[in-house]
C-alpha positions in Angstrom: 9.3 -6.5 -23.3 5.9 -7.6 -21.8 7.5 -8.9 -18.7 9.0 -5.4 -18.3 5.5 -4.2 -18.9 3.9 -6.8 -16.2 6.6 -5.8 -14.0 5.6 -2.4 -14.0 1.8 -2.9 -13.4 2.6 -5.4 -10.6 4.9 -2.6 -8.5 2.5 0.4 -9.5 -0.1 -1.8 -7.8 2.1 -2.7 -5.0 3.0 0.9 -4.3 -1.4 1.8 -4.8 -1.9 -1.0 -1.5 1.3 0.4 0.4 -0.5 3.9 0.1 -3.5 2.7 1.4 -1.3 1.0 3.9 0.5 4.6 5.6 -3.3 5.4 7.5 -3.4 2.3 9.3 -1.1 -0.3 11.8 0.4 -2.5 9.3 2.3 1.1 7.7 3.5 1.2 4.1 6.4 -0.6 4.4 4.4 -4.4 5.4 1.9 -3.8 3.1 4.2 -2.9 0.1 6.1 -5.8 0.5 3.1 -8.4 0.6 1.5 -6.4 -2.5 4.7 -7.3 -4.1 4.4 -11.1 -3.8 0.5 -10.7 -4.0 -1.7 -7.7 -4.5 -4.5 -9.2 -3.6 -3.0 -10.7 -0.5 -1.8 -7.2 0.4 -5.3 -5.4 0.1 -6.4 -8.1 2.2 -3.9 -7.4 4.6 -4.4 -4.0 5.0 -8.5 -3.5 4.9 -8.5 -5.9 7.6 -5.6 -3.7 9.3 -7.1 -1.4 12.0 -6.5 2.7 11.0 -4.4 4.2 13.3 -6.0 6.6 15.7 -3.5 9.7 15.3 -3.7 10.2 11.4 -3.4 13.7 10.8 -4.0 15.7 7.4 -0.6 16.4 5.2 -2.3 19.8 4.2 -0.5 22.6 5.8 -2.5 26.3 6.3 -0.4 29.1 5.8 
């Protein structure tokens, strides 16, 4: 049950460094899968990824 637990945490965190991943080159695809094997790796990864340079807001005006 723990494991499950562990398991849980480790893709939640995964998914939190993949987010952080969609503004910038290495996209939240990369950065999810290198937070899986290693968050810490992965936050690495992408902080020292550059942001990409056409990011626009999701919010749309009606």
């Amino acid at each position: 049950m723990e494991s499950i637990i562990l398991l849980v945490i480790a893709v939640g965190l995964a998914f939190g460094v993949g987010c952080l991943g969609r503004t910038r080159k290495i996209g939240f695809g990369l950065a999810f899968a290198i937070s899986l094997f290693n968050v810490i790796v992965g936050l690495i990864a992408v902080l020292c990824s550059k942001k990409t340079e056409n990011v626009e807001p999701k919010n749309k005006e009606d």
